[in-house]
C-alpha positions as CSV (number, residue, x, y, z in Angstrom):
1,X,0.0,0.0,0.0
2,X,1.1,3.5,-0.7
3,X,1.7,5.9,1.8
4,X,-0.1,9.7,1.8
5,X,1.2,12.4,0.5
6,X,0.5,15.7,2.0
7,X,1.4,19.3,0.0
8,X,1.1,23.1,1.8
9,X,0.4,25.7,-0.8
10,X,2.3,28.7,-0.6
11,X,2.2,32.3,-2.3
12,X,5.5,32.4,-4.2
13,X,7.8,35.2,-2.9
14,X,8.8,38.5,-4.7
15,X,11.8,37.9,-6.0
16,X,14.3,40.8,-6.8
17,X,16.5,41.4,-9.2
18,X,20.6,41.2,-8.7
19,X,20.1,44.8,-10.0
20,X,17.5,46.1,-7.7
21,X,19.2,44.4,-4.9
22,X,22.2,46.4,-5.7
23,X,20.9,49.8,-5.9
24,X,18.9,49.0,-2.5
25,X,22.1,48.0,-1.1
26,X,24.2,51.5,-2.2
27,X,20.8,53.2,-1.2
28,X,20.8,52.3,2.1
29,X,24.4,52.7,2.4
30,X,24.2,56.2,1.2
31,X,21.3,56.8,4.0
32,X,22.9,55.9,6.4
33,X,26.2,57.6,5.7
34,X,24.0,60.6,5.3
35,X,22.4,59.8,9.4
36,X,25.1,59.7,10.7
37,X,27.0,62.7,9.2
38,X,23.8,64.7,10.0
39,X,24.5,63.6,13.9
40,X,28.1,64.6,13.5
41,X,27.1,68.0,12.5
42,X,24.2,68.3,15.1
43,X,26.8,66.9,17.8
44,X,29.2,69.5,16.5
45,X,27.0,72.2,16.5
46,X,25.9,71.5,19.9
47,X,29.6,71.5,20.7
48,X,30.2,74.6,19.6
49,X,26.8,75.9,21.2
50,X,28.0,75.3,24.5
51,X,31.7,76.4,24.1
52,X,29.8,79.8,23.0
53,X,27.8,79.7,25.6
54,X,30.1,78.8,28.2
55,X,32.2,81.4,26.7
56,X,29.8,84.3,26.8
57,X,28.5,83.2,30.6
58,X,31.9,83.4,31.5
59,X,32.7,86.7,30.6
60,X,29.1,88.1,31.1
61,X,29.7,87.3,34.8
62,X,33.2,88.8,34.1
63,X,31.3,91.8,32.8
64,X,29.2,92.0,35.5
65,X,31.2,91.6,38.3
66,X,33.5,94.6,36.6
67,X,30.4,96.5,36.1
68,X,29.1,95.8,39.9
69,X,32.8,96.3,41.2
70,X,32.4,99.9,39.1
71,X,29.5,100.8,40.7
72,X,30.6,99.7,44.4
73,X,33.5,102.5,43.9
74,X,31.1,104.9,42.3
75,X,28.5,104.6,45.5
76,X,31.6,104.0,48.1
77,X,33.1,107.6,46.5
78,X,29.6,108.9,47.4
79,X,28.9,106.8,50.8
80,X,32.7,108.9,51.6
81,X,31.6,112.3,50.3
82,X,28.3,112.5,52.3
83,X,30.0,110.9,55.8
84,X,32.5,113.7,55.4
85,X,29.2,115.8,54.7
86,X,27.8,114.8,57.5
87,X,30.7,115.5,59.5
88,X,31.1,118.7,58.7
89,X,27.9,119.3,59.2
90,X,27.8,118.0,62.8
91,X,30.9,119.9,63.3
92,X,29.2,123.6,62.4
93,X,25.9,122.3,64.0
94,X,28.1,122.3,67.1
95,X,29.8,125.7,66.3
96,X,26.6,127.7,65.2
97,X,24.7,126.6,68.7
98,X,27.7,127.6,70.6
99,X,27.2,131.2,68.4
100,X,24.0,131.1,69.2
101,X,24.2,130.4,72.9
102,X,26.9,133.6,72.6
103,X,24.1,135.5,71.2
104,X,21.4,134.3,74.2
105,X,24.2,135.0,77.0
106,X,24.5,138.1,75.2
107,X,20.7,139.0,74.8
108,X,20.3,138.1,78.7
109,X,23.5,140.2,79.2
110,X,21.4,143.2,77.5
111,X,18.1,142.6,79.4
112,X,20.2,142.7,82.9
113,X,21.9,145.6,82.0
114,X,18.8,147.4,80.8
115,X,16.8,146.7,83.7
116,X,19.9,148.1,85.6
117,X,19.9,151.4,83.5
118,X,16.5,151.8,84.0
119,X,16.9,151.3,88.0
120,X,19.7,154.0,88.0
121,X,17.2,156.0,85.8
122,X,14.4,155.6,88.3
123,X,16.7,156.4,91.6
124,X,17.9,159.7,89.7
125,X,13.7,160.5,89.5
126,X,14.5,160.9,93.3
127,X,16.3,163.8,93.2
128,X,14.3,167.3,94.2
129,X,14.1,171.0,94.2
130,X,17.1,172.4,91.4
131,X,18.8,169.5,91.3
132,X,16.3,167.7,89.7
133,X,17.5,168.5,85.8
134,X,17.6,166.6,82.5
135,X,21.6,166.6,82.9
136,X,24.4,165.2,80.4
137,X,24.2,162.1,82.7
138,X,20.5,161.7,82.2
139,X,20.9,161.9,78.1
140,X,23.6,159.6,78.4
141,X,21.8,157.2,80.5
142,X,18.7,157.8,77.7
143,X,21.2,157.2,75.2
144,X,22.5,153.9,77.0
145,X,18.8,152.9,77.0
146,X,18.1,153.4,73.4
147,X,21.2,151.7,72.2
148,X,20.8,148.4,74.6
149,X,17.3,147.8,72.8
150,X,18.7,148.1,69.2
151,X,21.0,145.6,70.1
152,X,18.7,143.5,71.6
153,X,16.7,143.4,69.2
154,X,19.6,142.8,66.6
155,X,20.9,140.1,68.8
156,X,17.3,138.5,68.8
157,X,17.4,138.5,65.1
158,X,20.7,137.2,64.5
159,X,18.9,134.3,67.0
160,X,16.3,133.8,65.1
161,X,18.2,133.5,61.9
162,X,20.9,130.6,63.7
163,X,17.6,129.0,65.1
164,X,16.4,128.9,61.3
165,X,20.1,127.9,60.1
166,X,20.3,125.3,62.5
167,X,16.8,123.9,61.5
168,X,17.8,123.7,57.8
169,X,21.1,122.4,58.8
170,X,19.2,119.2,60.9
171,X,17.0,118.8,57.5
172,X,19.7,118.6,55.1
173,X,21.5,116.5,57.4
174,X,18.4,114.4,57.5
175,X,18.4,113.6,53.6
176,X,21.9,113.0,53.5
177,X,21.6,110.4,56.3
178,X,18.6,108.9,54.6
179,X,20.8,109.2,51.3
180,X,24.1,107.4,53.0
181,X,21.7,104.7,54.5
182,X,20.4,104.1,51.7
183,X,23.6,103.8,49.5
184,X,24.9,101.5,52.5
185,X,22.6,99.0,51.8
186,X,22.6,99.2,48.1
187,X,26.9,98.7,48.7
188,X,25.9,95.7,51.5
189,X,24.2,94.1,48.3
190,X,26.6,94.6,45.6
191,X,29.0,93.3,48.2
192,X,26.5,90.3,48.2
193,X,26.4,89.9,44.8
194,X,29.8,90.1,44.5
195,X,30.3,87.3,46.5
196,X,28.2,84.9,45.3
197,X,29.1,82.2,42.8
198,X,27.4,79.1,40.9
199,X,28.3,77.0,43.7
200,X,26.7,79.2,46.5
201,X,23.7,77.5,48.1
202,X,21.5,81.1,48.3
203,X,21.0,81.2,44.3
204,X,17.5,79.8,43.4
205,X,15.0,80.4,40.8
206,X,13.3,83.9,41.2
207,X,9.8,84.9,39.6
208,X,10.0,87.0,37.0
209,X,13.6,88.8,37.6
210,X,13.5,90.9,34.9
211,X,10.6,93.2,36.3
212,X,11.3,97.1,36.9
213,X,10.5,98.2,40.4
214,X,8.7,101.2,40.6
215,X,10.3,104.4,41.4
216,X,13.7,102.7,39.8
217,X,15.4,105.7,38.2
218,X,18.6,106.2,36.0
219,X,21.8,106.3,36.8
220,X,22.2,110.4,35.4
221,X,18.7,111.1,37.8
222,X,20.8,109.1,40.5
223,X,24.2,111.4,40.2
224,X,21.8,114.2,40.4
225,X,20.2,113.3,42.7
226,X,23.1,112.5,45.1
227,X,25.1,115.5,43.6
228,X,21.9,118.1,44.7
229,X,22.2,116.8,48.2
230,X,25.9,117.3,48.5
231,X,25.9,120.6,46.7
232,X,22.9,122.0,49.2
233,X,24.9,120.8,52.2
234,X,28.0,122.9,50.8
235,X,25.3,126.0,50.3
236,X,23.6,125.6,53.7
237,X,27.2,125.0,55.3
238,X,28.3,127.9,53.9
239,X,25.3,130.2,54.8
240,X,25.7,128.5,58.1
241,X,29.5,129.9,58.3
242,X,28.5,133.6,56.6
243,X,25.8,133.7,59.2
244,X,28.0,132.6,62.1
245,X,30.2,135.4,61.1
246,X,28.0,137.4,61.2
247,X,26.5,136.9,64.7
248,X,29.9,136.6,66.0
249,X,30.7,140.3,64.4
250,X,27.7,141.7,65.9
251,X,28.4,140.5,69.4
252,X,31.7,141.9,69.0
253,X,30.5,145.2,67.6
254,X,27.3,145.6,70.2
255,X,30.1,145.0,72.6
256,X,32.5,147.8,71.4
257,X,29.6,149.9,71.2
258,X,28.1,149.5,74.5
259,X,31.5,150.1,76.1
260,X,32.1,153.1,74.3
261,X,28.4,154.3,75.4
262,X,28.9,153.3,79.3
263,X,32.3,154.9,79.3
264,X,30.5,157.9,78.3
265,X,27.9,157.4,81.1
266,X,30.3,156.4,83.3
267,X,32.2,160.2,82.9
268,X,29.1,162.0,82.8
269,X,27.9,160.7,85.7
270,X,31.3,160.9,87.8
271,X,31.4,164.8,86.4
272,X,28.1,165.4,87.5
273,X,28.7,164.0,91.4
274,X,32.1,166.1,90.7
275,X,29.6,168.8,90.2
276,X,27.5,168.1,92.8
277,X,30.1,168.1,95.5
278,X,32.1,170.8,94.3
279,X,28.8,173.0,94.4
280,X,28.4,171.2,98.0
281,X,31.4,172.4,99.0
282,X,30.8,175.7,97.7
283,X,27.3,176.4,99.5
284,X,28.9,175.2,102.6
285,X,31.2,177.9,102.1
286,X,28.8,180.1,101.2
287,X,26.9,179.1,104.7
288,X,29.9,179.4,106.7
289,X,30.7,182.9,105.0
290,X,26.9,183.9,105.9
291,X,27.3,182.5,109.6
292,X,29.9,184.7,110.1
293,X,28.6,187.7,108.5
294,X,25.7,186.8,110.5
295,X,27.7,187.0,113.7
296,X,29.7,190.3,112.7
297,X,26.3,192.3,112.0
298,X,24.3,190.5,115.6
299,X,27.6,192.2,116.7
300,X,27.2,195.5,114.9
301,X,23.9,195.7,115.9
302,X,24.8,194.9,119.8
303,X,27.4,197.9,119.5
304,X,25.3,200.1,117.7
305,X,22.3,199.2,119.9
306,X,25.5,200.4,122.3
307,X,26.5,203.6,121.2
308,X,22.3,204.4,120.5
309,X,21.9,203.7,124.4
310,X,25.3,206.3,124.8
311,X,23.3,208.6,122.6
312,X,20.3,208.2,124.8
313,X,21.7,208.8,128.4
314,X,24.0,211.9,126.2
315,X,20.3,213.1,124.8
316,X,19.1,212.8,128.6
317,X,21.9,215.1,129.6
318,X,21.8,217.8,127.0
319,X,17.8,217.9,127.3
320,X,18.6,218.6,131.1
321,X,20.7,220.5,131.3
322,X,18.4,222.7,128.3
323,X,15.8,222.1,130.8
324,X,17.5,223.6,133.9
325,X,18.7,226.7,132.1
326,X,15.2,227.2,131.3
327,X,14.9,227.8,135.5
328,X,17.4,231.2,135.3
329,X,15.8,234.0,135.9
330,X,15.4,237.9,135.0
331,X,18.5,238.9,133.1
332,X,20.2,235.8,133.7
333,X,17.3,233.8,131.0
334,X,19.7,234.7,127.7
335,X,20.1,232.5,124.9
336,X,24.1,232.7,125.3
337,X,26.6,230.8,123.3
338,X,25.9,228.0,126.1
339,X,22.2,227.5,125.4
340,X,23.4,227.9,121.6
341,X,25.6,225.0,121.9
342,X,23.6,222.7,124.1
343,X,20.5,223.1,121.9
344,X,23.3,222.3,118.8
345,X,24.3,219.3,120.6
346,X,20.7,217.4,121.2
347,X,20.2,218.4,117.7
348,X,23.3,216.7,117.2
349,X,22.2,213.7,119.2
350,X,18.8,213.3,118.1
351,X,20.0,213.4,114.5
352,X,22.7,210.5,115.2
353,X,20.1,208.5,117.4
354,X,17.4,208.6,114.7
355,X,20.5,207.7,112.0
356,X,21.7,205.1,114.4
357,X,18.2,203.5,114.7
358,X,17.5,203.4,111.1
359,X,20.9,201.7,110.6
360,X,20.1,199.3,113.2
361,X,16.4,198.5,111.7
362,X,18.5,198.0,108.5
363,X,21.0,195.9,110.0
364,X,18.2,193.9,111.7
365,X,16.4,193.5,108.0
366,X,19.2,192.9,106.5
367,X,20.4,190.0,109.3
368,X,16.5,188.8,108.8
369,X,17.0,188.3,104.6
370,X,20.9,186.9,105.5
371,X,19.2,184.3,107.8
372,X,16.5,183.5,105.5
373,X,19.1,183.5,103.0
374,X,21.2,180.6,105.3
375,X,17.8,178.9,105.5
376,X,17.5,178.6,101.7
377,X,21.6,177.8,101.7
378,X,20.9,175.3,104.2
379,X,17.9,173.6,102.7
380,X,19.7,173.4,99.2
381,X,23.1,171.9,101.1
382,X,20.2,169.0,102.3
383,X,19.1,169.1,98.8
384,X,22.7,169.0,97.9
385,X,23.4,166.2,100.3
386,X,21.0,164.0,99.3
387,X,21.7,164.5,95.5
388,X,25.2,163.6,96.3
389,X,23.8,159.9,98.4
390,X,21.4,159.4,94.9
391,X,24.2,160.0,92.9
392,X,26.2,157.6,94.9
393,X,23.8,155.2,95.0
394,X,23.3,155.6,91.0
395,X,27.0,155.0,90.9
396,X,26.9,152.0,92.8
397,X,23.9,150.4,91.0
398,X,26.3,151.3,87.8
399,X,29.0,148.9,89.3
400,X,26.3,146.0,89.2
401,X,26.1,146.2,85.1
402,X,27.2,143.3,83.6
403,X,29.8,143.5,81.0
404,X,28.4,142.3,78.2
405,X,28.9,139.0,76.9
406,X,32.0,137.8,75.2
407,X,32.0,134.9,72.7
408,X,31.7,131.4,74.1
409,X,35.4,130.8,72.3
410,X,39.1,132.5,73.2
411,X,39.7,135.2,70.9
412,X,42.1,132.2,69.4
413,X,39.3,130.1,68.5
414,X,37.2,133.5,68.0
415,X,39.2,134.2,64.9
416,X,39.6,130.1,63.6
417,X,36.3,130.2,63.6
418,X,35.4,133.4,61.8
419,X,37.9,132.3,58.8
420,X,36.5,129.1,59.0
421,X,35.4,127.2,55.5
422,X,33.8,124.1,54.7
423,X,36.0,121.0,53.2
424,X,35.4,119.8,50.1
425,X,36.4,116.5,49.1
426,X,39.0,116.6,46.1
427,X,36.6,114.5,43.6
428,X,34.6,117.4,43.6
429,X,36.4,120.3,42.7
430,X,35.3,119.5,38.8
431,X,32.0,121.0,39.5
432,X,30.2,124.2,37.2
433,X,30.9,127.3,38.9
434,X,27.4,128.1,38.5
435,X,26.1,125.1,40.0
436,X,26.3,126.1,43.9
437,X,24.7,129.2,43.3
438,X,21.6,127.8,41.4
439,X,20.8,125.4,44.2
440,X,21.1,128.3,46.6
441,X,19.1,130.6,44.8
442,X,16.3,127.5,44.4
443,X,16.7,127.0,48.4
């Protein structure tokens, strides 16, 4: 018996030609050639992509770091400028306080030595009768009293003018403070910056870097900005200085001229107790002349009171003896050369005793007037005597004048500080001429 035969059919295959096979064999050669020289060139571009890269990080952080060193020295130069601002500043806020202290001392020296001109004015009110007069010392004391309140009030002024200084001094010093704080912190971060690297653990991904804060401004507004606060600390420190002067001068000037005044006073016033005691000693010449004239004419009078009652007991005896030859009798009752001569005689001493009375009556009127007269002598000596104690007592009040104020420095540190001048850092001497003076005529 046979055995079975079993068959599979079976699509026949595409066969190729020797000649296709070849060109799909160059084909795909030539592809792949082409792959992998396209990688080459990718891998080569890469390659030089991140040698440029690496590159132009490398030297942008070289860049920056330059540009961020730059601007350190820029806002260091600035962050020196202003401290040596601000010293200065503190230095003449010390000086113009200690002028105007000088000025107050000297205001208060004023006041005291006004009300003390006005006391010696009031205890020269005092005086009475003639001696009471608008005198040299009296203008002079006016005078004195006129020119104390024109200082004052000059004084109180130049105080108000340091209070104002001072004030704008304290505000510029302010901004500048606000100013260095604020470039301190912007160096403490560049600083920062500076120091931090791609290994540092603080860098991190930030949102949106790139943003503008508000109120960021550029670099020219910034200079300007900085450059108007230094320049108005030079103009205020200079004003400060001028004005310092200034006050300084006047104290030295008030001074001068209130010296000159009270020496003035001073003479008049000695003169007039000169006065006053020389015309003292005078009346109480004048009253001892009149006490003794007094006493010569109470003697006059006593002897001529005397010689009247001589002339009286003489009158007495001529009238008697008229009388008894009145008594003769018959032939005897002639008017001889006797009765001629005793009739003469009483005529004689009648005439002498009426003459002798009316110069006693005018001795005793005129003694009356001379001791009125001593009265009135004696009354202005009191007068006299008491003018003399208020004068005196003016004088003594005088004594208690202050002298006014000097400045609060020796007449070394006097003069430093009037030629004193603000220091200005060397970096800043390339400034427009123009420039202080327009921020001072803006202030």
């Amino acid at each position: 018996m046979l055995g079975k035969v079993t068959c599979r059919l079976v699509k026949p295959a595409e066969t190729k030609s020797k000649t296709d096979w070849d060109h799909f064999t160059w084909n795909f050669s030539n592809l792949a050639e082409q792959q992998r020289e396209d990688t080459l060139r990718v891998r080569h571009e890469g390659r030089s992509v991140r040698n440029e890269s690496g590159i132009q990080a490398r030297w942008d952080v070289f860049r920056n770091n330059n540009r961020i060193k730059e601007r350190i020295g820029e806002v260091d130069t600035w962050r020196v400028a202003l401290e040596q601002t601000v010293a200065t500043i503190d230095l003449e806020l010390k000086k113009i306080v200690s002028a105007k202290e000088a000025v107050e001392q000297a205001i208060e020296t004023k006041v005291i030595d006004l009300d003390i001109v006005n006391e010696i004015m009031s205890i020269r009110e005092q005086r009475r009768g003639n001696d009471f007069v608008d005198d040299e010392a009296q203008m002079e004391l006016t005078k004195e009293t006129c020119l104390l309140k024109e200082t004052r009030n000059i004084l109180e002024k130049k105080g108000q003018e340091a209070w104002h200084q001072i004030a704008r001094l304290q505000e510029v010093r302010q901004h500048i403070l606000r100013d260095l704080n604020e470039k301190i912190i912007a160096l403490d971060i560049d600083r920062y910056l500076l120091d931090l690297s791609e290994t540092s653990a603080e860098i991190s991904f930030r949102p949106d870097p790139l943003r503008i804060p508000k109120g960021m401004m550029t670099p020219q507004a910034w200079e300007e900005q900085s450059r108007y606060n230094k320049v108005r600390a030079d103009c205020e420190l200079a004003n400060s200085v001028k004005l310092r002067e200034a006050m300084l001068l006047v104290i030295d000037q008030t001074y001068t001229d209130l010296k000159a005044q009270r020496e003035v006073t001073d003479f008049a016033m000695r003169r007039r107790l000169h006065e006053i005691l020389k015309k003292g000693a005078e009346l109480y010449n004048q009253k001892e002349k009149i006490l003794e004239e007094s006493c010569k004419i109470e003697k006059e009078i006593q002897e001529m009171e005397d010689a009247l009652q001589d002339k009286t007991k003489k009158i007495q005896l001529a009238e008697t003896r008229l009388e008894q030859r009145t008594y003769r009798y018959g032939v005897e009752l002639t008017r001889d050369d006797a009765q001629y001569g005793l009739s003469q005689e009483l005529l004689q001493l009648r005439a002498s005793s009426q003459a002798l009375r009316r110069k006693i009556d005018d001795l005793k009127k005129g003694l009356n007037i001379l001791v009125g007269f001593l009265q009135e002598v004696e009354q202005e000596i009191e007068n006299k005597n008491e003018a003399k104690t208020i004068e005196q007592m003016a004088i003594d009040t005088r004594g208690r004048v202050v002298a006014a104020a000097q400045t609060l420095l020796t007449k070394t540190d006097r003069n430093i500080a009037l030629s004193a001048t603000v220091t200005v850092p060397e970096d800043f001497g390339k400034r427009r001429n123009g420039e202080i003076g327009r921020i001072c005529a803006n202030n």
